[in-house]
ZAGU-280987 format. One record per residue: x negated, z, y negated of N, C-alpha, C in turn; residue in one letter. Coordinates in steps of 0.05 Angstrom, whole numbers, plus 32768, in hexadecimal, padded with zeros to 4 digits. Atoms other than C-alpha are relative to their C-alpha. Example, Ala and Ser with C-alpha at 12.3 -4.5 7.8 and 13.67 -1.06 7.14 Angstrom:
ZAGU-280987
7FEE800080187F0A809C805A7FEE80007FE8a 80107FFF80187EEF808F8015800F800E7FEAs 
***
This chain:
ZAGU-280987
7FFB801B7FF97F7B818A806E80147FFF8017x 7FEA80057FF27FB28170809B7FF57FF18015x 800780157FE37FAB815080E380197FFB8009x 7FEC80067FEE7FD5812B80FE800A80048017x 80007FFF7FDF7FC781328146800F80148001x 7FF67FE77FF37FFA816B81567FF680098024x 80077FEE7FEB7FEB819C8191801A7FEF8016x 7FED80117FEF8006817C81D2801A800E8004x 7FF07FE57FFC803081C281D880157FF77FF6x 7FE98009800F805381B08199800F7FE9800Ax 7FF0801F7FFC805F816881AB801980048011x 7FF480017FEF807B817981E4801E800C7FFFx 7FEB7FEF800180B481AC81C8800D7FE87FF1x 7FEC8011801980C7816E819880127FEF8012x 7FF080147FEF8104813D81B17FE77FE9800Bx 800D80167FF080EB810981DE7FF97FEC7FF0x 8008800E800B80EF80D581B17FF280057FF0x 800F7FFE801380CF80F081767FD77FFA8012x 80157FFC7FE48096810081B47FF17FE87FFEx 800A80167FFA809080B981C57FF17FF17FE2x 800E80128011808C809E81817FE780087FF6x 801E7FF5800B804E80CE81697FEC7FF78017x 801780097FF4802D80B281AD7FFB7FE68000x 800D80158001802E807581997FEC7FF67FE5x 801A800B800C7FFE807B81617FEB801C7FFEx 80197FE97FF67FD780BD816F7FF77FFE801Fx 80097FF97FE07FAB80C681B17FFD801E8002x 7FFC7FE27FF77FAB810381D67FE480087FF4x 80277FF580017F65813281C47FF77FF98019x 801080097FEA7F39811881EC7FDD7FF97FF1x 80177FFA80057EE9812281F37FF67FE38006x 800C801F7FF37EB880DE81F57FED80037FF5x 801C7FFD80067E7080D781E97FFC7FEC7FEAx 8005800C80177E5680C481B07FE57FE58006x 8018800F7FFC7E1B808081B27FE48012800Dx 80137FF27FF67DE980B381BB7FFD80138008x 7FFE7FF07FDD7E0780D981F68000801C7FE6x 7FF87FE3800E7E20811B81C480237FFC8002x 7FE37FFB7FFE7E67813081E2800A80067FE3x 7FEE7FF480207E99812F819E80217FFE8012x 7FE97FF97FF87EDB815481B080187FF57FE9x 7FEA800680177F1B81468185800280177FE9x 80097FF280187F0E818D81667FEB800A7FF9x 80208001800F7EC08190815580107FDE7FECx 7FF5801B800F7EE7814281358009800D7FEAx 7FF07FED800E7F17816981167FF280117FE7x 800C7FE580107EE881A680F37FF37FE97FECx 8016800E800C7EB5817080E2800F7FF67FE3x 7FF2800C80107EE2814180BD800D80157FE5x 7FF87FF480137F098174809E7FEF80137FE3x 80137FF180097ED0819880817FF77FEB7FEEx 8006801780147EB38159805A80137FF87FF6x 7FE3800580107EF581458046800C80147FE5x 7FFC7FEE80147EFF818580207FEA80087FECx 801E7FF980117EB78184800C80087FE77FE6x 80088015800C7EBE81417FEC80227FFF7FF2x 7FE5800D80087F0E81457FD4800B7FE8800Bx 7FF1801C7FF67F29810D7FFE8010800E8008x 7FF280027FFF7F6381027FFC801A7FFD8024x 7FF9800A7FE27F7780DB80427FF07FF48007x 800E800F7FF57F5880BE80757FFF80038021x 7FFB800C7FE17F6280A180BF7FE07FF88005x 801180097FED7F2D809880F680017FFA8010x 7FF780047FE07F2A807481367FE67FF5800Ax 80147FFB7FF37EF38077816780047FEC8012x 800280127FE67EE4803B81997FE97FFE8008x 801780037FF17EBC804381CD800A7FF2801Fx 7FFA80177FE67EAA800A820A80267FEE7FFEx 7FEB801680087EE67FE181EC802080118001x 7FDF7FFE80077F1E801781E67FFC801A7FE0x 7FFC7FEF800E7F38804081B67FFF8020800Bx 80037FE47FEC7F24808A81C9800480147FEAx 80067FE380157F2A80B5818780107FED7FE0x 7FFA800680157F5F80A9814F8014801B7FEEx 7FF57FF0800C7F7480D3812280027FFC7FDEx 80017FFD80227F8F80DF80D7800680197FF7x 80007FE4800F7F7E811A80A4800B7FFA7FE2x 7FFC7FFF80207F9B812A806180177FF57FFBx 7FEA800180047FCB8110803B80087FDF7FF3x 7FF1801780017FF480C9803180077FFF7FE4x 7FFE7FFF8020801280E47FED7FF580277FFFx 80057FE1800C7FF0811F7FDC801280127FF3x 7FF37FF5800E801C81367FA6801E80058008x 7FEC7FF87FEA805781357FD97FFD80068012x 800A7FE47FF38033815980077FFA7FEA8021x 7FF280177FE88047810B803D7FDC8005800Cx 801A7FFA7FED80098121807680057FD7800Cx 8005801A7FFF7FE380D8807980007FFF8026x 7FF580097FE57FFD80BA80C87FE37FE28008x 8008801D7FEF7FD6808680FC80107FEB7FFCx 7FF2801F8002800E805E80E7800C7FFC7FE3x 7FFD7FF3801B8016806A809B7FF47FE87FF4x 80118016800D800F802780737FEB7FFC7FF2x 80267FFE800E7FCB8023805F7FFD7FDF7FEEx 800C801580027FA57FEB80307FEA7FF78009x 801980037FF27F7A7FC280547FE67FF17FEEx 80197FFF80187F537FAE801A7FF27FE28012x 8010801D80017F1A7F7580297FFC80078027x 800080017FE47F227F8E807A80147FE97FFEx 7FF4801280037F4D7F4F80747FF37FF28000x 801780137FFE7F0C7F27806C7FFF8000801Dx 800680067FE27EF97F3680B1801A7FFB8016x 7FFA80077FEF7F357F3280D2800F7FE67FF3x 8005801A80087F427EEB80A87FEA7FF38016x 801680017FF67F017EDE80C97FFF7FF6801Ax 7FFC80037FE37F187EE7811080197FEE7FFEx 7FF580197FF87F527EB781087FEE7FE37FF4x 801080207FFC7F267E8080EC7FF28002801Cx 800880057FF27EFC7E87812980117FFB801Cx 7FE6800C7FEE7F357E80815180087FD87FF5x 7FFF801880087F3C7E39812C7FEC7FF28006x 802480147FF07EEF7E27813D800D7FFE801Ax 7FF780017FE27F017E3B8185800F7FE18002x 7FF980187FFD7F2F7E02818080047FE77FFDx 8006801C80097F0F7DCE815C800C7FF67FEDx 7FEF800380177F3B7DD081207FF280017FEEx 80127FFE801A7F017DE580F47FE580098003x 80167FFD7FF37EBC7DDE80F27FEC800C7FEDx 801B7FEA80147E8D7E1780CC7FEE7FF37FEFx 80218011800E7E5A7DE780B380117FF17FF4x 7FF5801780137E8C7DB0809C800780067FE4x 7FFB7FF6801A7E8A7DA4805880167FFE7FF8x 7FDE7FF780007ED27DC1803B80087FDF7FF1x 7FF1801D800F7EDE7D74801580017FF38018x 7FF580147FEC7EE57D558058801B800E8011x 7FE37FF27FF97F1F7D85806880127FF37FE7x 7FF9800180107F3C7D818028800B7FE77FF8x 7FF5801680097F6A7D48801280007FEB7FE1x 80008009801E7F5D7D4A7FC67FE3800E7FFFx 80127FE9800B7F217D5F7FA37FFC80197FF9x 7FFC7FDE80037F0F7DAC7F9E800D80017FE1x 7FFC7FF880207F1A7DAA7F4F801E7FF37FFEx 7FDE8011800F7F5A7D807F4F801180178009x 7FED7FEE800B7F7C7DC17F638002801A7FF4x 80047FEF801B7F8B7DF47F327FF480128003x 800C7FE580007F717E2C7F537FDF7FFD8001x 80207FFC7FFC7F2A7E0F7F587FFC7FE87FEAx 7FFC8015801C7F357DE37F127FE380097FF0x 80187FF880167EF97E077EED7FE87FF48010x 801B800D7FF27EC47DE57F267FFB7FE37FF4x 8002802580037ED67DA37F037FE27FF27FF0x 801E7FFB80057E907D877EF57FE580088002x 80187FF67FF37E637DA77F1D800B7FF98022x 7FFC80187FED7E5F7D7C7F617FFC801B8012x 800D7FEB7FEF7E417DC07F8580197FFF8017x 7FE47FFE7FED7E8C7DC97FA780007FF58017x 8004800E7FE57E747D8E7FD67FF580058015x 80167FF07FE77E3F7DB77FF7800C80168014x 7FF27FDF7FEE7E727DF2800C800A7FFC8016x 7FF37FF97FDD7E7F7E068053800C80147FFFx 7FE67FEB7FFB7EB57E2D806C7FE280178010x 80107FE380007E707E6180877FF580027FEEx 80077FF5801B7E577E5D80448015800B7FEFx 7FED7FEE80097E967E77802C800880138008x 80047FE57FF07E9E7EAC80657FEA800A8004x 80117FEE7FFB7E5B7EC380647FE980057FE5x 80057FF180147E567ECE801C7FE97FF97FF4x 801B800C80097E227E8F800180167FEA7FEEx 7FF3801A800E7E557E6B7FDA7FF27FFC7FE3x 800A800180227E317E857F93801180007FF3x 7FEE7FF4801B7E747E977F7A7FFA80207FF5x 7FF77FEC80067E807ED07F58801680168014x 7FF27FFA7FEA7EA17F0D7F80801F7FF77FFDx 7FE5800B80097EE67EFE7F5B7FF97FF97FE5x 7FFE800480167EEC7ED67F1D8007800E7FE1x 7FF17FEB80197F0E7F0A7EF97FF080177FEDx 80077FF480097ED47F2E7EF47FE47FF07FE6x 800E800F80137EB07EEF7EC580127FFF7FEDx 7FF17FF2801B7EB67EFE7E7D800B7FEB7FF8x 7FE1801C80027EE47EB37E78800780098019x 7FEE80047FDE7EFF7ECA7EBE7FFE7FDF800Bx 7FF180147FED7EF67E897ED77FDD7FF48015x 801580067FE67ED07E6F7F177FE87FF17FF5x 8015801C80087E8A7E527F167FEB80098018x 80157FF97FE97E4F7E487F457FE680117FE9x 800E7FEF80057E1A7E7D7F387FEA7FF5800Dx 80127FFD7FEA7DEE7E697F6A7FFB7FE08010x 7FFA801C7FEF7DE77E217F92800A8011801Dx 7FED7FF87FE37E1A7E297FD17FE18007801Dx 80127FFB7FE97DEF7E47800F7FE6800E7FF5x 801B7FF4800A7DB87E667FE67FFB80128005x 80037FE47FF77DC17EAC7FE8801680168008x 7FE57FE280007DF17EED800080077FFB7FE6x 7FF37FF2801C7E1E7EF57FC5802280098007x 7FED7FF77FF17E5F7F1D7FDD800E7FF37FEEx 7FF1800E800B7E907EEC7FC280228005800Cx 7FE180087FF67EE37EF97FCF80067FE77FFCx 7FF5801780087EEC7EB67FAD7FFE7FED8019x 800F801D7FED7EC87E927FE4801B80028012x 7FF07FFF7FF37EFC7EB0801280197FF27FFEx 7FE8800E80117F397E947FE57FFE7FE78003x 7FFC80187FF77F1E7E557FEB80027FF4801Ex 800680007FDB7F137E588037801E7FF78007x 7FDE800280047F607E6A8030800D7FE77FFFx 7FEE801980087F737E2A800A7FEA7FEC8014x 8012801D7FE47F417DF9803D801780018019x 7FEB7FFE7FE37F747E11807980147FF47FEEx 7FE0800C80047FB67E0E80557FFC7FE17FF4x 7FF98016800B7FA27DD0802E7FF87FEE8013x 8008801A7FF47F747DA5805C800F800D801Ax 7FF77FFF7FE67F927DC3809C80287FF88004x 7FE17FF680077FDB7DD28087800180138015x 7FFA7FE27FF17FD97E1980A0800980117FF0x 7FEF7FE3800580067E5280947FE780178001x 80167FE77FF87FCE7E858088801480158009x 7FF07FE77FFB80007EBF8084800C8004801Bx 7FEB7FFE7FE3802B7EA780C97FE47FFD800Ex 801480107FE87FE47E8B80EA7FF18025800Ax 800D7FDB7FFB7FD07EE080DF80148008800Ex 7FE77FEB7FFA80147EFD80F37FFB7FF18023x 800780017FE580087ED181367FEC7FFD8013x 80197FFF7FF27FC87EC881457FED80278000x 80097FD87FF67FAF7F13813B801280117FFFx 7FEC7FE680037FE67F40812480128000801Fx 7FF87FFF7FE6800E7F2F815B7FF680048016x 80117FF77FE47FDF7F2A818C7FF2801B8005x 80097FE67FFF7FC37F7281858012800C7FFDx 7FE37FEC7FFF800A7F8E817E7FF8800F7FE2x 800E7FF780267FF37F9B812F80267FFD7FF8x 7FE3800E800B80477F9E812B8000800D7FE0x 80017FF7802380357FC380DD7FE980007FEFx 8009800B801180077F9A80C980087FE17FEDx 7FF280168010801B7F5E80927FE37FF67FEFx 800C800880167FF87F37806480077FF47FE1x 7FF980058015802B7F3B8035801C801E8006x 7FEE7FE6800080607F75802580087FFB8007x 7FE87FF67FF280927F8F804B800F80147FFEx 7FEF7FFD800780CB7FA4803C7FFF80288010x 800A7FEB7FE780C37FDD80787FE980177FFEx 80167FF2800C808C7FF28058800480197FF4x 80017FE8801180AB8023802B800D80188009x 7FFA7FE07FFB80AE806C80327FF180088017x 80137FFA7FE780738062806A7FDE7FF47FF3x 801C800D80078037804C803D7FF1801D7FF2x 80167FE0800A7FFD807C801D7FFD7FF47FDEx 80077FFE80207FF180817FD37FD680007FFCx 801A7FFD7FFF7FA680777FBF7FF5800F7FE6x 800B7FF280147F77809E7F987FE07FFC7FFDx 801C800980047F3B80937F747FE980127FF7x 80137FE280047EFA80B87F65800580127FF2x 80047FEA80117F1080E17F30801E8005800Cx 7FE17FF97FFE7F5880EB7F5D800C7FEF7FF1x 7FEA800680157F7E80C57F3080127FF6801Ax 7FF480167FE87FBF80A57F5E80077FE37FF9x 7FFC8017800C7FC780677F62801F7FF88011x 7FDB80177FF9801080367F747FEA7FF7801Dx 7FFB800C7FE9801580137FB780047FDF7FF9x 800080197FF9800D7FCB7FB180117FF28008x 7FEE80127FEC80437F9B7FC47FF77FE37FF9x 800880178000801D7F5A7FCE80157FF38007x 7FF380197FF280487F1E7FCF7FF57FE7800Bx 800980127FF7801B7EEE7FE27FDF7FFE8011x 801B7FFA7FE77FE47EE7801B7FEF7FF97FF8x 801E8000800C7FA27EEC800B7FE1800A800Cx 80197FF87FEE7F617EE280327FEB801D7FF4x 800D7FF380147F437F0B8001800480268006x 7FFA7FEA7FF57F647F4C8011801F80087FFDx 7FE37FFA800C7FB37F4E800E800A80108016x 7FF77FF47FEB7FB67F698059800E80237FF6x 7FFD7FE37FFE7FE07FB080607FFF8003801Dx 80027FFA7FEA7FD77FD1809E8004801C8005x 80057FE87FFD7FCF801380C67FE580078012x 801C7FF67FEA7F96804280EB80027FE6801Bx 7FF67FFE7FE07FBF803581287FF77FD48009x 7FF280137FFB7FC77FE781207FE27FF38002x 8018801480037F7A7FD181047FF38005800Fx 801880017FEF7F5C7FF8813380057FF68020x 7FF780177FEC7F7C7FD0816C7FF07FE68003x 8016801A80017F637F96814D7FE980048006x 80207FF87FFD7F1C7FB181457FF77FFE8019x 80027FFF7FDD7F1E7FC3819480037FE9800Ax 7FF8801E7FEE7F327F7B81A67FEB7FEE7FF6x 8022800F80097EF87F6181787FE68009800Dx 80147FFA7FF77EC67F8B81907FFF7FF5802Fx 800080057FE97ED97F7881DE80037FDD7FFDx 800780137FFF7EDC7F3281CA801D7FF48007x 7FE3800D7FFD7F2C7F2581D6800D7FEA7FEFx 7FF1801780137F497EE281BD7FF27FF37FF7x 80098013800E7F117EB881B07FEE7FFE801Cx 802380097FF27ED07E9781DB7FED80077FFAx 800E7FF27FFF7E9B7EB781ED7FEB7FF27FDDx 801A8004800C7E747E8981C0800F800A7FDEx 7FF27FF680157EA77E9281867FFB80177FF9x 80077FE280067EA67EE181827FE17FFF8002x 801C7FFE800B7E557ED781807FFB7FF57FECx 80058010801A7E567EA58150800F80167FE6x 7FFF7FF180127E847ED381277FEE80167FF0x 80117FE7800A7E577F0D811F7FDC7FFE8008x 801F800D80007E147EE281257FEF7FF97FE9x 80087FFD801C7DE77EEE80EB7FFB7FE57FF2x 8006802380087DE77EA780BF7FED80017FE8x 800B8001801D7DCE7EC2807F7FF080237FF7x 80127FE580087D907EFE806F800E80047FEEx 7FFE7FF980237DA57F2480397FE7801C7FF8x 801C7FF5800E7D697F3F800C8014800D7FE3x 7FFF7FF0801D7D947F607FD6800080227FFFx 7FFD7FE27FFD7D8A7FA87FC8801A800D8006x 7FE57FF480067DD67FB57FC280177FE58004x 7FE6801E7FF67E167F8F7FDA800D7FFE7FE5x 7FF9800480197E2D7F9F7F907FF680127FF0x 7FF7801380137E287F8C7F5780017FE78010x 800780207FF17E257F3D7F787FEA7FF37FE8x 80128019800F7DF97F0B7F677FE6800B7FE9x 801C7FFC80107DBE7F2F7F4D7FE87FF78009x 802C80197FF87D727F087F497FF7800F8013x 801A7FF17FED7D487F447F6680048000801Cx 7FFF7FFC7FE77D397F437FB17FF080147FFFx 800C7FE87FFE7D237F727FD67FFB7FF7802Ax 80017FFA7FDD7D077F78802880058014800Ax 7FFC7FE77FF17D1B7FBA8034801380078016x 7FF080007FEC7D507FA480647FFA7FE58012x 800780187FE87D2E7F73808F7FFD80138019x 80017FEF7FEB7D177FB180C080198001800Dx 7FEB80007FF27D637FAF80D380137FE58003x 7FF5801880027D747F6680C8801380047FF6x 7FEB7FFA800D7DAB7F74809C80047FD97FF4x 7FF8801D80057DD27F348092801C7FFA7FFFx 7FEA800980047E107F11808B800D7FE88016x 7FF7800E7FE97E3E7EF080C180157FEB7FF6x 7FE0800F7FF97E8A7ECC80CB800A80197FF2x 7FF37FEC800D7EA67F0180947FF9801E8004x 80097FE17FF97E877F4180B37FDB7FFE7FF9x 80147FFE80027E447F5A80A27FED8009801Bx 80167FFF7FDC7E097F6280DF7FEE80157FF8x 801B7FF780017DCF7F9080E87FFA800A801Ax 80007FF17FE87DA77FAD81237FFA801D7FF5x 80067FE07FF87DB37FEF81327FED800C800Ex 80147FF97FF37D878022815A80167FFA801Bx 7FE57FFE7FED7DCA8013818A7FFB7FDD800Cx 8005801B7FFB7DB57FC5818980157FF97FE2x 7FF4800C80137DDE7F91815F8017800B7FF3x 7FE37FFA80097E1B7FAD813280027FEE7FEDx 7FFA800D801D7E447F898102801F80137FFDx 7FF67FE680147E6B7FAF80C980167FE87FE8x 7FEE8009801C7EAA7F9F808F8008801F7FF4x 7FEC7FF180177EBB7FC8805580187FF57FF4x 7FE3800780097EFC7FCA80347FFE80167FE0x 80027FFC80117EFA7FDC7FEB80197FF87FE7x 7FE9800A80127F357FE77FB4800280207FEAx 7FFB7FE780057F45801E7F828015800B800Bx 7FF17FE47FE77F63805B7FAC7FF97FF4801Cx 7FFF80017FE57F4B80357FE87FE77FFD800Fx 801380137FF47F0A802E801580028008801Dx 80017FF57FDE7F078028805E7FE87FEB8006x 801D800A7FF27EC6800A8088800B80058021x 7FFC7FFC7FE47EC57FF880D17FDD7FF38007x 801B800E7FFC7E7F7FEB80F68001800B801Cx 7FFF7FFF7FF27E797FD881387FE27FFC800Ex 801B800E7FF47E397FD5816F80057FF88016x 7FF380147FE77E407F9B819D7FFA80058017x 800280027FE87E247FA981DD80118017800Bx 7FF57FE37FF37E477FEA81DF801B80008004x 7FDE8007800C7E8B7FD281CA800880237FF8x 7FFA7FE8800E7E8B800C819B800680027FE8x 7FF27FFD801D7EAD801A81518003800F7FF8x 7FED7FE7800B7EC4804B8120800E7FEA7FEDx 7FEF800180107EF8803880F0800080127FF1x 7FFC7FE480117EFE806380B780147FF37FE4x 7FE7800480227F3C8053807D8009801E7FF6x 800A7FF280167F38807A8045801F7FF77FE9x 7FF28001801A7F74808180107FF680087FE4x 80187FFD80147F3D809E7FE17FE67FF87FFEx 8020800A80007EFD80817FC57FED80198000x 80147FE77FF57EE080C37FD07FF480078020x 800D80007FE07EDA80BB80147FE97FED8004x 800D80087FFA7EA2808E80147FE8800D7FFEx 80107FF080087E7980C87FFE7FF880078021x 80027FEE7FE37E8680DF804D7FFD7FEA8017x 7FFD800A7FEB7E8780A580727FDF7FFB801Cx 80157FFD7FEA7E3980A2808A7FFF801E8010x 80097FE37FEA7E3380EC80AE80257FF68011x 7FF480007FED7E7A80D880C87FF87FE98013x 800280107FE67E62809980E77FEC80078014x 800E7FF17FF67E2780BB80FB80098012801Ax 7FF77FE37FEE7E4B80FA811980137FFB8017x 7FEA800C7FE97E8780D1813B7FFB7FF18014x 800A801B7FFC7E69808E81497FE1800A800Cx 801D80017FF97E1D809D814D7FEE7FFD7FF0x 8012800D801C7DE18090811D7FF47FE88009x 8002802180007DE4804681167FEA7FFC7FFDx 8009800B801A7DBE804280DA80037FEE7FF5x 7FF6801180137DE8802980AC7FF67FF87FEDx 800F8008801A7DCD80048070801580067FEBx 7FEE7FE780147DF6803F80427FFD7FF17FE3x 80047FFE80117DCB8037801780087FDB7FE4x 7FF98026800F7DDC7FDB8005801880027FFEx 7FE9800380007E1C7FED80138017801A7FE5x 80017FE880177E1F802A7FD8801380188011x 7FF67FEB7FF97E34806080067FF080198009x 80157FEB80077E0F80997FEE800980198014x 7FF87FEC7FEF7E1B80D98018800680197FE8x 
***
């Protein structure tokens, strides 16, 4: 496996500038304690990682470690394109998959903050026309349910759609469920969330991201739509059985998951969420304040009957786009990011202002991600097992 981090030795023989630019998305090795007080060095990081990585065939995969609100531990192993040998970078265009939910998420609560939009209101009093009169939500026509929906029943995954339409055998939208009833991981809800701003607000989702978070965290290579800049610095993805997959060039912004990004850029963000930067106090609580139990055995398939209590012992629940539970650490809340060739997970515990980040260019890496959050991070106790990440 490949590391990025070069030896300071080397760095140092390289021109100055090359120098500067590898320090601005690698940190030096450096030692920091893990939640439950076990010193982790950069190479016990190093052995660990690489060792499961080669156990499990992954491909690539970036980590970044925040502890008490900074970034203290980032690094990337493996490879970007494998088959050209391109060693995957802290700044190496990554997909951010449904991590675009949450940080979607954090600019709507920047819009509560300022009274532009209110969680509970129902989305037809935003809205100028009826939900069904436009085309993208044309199949609701006839079922009145649409009136009941709130912009946190659409971020916190009670809308009773379907996760994407595409995957109903007519592809087309319908309520499953009466709005607010139960968890059902819905992207659609998100999409509509989407069209409530741009239509009842008249907001630029795409520019309201590029200035309200990307900019403000210095995210200068992250987009929510291709860039041009992009090429000959992005990663190739691979899926369980290896196969590779193409690179994505979204043209159009999408709450849903259209974000590209890097290690270097989301885990910026992450560090400014977990310290609470750019919103009110009551805002960043309300974001990651549990609204809705969820009793299903498994986050997928969606929308299955059986419950289950086996995750009440950790309150496992659903927030403002991120998921909640208590840890043995106190409160964390958690997002996956899911695509073929891609998964990455971030899960944070609040009192500690602590995180891992972990993006993944292979879906084989989720095979490794509990013993690394464990081993890096701490033992949370993650709910692995709702979230299907088997060890």
């Amino acid at each position: 496996m490949l590391r990025f981090l070069l030896p300071l030795a080397f760095l140092a023989s390289l021109p100055a500038a090359t120098a500067v630019a590898q320090s601005e998305t690698a940190l030096p090795p450096r030692a920091y304690a893990t939640l439950d007080n076990r010193p982790m060095s950069a190479r016990a990081a190093d052995a660990m990682v690489e060792r499961l990585m080669a156990a499990n065939q992954v491909t690539g995969l970036g980590i970044a470690v925040i502890r008490n609100g900074k970034v203290v531990f980032r690094q990337s192993y493996g490879y970007a394109d494998r088959e050209a040998k391109v060693p995957l970078t802290p700044a190496t265009i990554m997909y951010g998959a449904s991590l675009t939910k949450a940080t979607f998420a954090w600019m709507m609560m920047q819009l509560v903050d300022e009274g532009k939009v209110d969680l509970d209101k129902p989305i037809g009093q935003y809205l100028p026309r009826p939900l069904p009169d436009y085309d993208l939500f044309a199949d609701l026509k006839g079922d009145d349910r649409w009136q009941r929906l709130t912009l946190r029943m659409l971020m916190n995954h009670t809308s009773g759609f379907a996760n994407l339409r595409f995957f109903e055998d007519d592809r087309k939208l319908r309520f499953h469920r009466d709005p607010g009833a139960r968890f059902g991981y819905s992207g659609e809800g998100f999409r509509l969330a989407q069209l409530v701003l741009e239509q009842g607000l008249g907001i630029d989702v795409a520019a309201e991201m590029q200035r309200r978070v990307f900019d403000r965290f210095r995210m200068n290579d992250t987009s929510m739509t291709w860039r041009d800049d992009y090429a000959g610095r992005l990663s190739y993805g691979y899926t369980d059985t290896g196969e590779r997959m193409g690179f994505s060039k979204r043209k159009r912004a999408d709450a849903i998951g259209s974000m590209d990004t890097t290690l270097t850029d989301w885990s910026r963000f992450l560090a400014g969420v977990v310290r609470g930067d750019g919103l009110s106090r009551a805002a960043r609580a309300e974001m990651v304040r549990p609204s809705v139990t969820i009793d299903s055995a498994a986050e997928f398939p969606t929308l299955v009957d059986a419950r289950t209590d086996q995750w009440k012992p950790i309150k496992l629940a659903y927030a403002v786009g991120w998921g909640s539970f208590e840890s043995r650490f106190g409160h964390a809340f958690f997002k996956e990011g899911h695509d073929d060739g891609t998964d990455n997970y971030a899960v944070c515990v609040d009192r500690r202002q602590s995180c891992i980040l972990l993006m993944a260019n292979d879906n084989r890496a989720v095979r490794i991600f509990v013993p690394l959050v464990d081993a890096l991070l701490g033992p949370v106790g993650l709910p692995a097992a709702w979230e299907g990440y088997a060890r």
